[in-house]
C-alpha angles and dihedrals in degrees: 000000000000109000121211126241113237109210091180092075094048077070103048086047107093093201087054104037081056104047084042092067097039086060095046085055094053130063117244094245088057085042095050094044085048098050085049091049094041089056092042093051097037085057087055099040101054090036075064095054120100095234135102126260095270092051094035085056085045095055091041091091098058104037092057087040094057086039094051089047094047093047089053100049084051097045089051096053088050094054093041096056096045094050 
């Protein structure tokens, strides 16, 4: 059983209607600097948190959400200020 993927819900999704237009706004090669470095922070970050393992892969979503968010919105304003 192959399941479709609706792209009509990617538009009505805040989270994603954001970081979608932070990546339209990046190269691929920023976007793909900035993915590497999101995954690399958000481990280091939740190795530093007091939880167990359970709670610390838990947290692990959101930290590297609200990273990978962070590090687009910077790396928009970079290139946008060197074109």
């Amino acid at each position: 059983m192959t399941t479709e993927c609706n792209a009509d819900a990617r538009t009505t999704n805040p989270i994603d209607a954001r970081i979608g237009s932070l990546m339209s706004d990046v190269s691929s090669w920023s976007a793909l600097f900035v993915g590497a470095l999101a995954v690399a922070l958000s481990h280091e970050v939740a190795e530093a948190l007091p939880l167990s393992e359970f709670h610390r892969a838990l947290a692990l979503f959101p930290v590297t959400l609200a990273l990978l968010y962070g590090l687009l919105w910077l790396a928009v304003a970079l290139e946008g200020r060197s074109r």
